[in-house]
Every structure is written in C-alpha cells, then in structure tokens.
C-alpha positions in Angstrom: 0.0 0.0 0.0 2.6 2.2 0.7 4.4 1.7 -2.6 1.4 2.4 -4.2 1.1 5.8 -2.3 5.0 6.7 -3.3 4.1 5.8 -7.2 1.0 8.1 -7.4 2.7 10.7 -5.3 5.5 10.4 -8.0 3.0 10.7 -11.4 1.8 13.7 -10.1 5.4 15.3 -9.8 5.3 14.4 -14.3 2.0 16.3 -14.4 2.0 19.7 -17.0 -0.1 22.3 -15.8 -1.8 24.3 -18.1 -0.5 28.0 -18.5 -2.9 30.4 -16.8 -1.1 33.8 -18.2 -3.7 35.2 -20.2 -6.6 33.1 -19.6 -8.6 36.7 -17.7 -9.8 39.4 -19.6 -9.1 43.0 -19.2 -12.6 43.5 -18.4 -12.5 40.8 -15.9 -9.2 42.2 -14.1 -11.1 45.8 -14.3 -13.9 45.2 -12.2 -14.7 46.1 -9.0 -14.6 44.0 -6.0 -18.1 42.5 -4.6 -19.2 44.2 -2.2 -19.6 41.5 0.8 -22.4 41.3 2.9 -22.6 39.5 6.6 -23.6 36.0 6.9 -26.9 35.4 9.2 -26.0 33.7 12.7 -27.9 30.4 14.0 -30.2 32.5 16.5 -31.4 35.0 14.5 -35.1 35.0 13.8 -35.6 36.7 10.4 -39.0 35.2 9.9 -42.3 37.3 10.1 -45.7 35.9 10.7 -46.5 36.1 7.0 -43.2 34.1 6.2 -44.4 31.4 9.5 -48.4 31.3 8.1 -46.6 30.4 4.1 -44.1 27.7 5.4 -47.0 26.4 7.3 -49.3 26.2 4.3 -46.6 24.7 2.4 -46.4 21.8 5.2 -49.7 21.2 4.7 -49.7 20.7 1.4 -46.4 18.5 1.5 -48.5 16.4 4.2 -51.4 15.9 1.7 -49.1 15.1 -1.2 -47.4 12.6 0.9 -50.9 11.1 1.9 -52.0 10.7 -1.6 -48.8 9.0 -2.5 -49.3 6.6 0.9 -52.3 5.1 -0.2 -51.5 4.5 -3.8 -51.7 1.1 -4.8 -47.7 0.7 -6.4 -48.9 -2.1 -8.3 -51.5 -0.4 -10.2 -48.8 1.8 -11.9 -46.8 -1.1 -13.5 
C-alpha cells in the first residue's frame, strides 16, 4: 500500500499544468470587488408571521401530497 502511495505521489510530480497567463480578460481584471455582505448567525429569527403562516401552508400541502402518494396502490402503476 505504501508503494502504491510513493508511485501516485510520483506521477503527479510528471504532471504539465496548463498555463494560466492570459486566460482573464481585461474587463475581468477591471472590475470592481463584490461588495460582501454578513452571513446570518444560528439564532437569528428573520421570519415574520407572514413568512411562518406560508411555510406552514406549504407543510400542509407536503403532508397531503405525501398522503396521496401513501395510499396509492404501487402495483396499479406497472
């Protein structure tokens, strides 16, 4: 096994990497940075009662879909 790791670890030192001078435009080089925004922590609670009452409808519905596939007969459809 560890032969094997010293003959792959040796390929890759035969490798040719592709030449990267070039390869980005001036436009690309020109632009502006992104502007970066914070990432949301864990406990924050973003949600509104409007956001709650859709994700709730939309469990309902996944319940009822899940119902209906339940009590289809599988070997009907074949």
């Amino acid at each position: 096994m560890r032969f094997a790791i010293i003959i792959l670890l040796g390929l890759t030192g035969c490798t040719t990497f592709p030449a990267l001078e070039g390869t980005i435009s001036d436009d690309a080089r020109d632009a502006p940075y992104p502007v970066l925004t914070a990432r949301p922590t864990a406990g924050d609670s973003t949600t509104t009662p409007d956001t709650d009452a859709d994700l709730q409808a939309r469990i309902e519905a996944l319940e009822r879909r899940a119902e209906v596939l339940r009590e289809t007969e599988i070997g009907a459809l074949q």
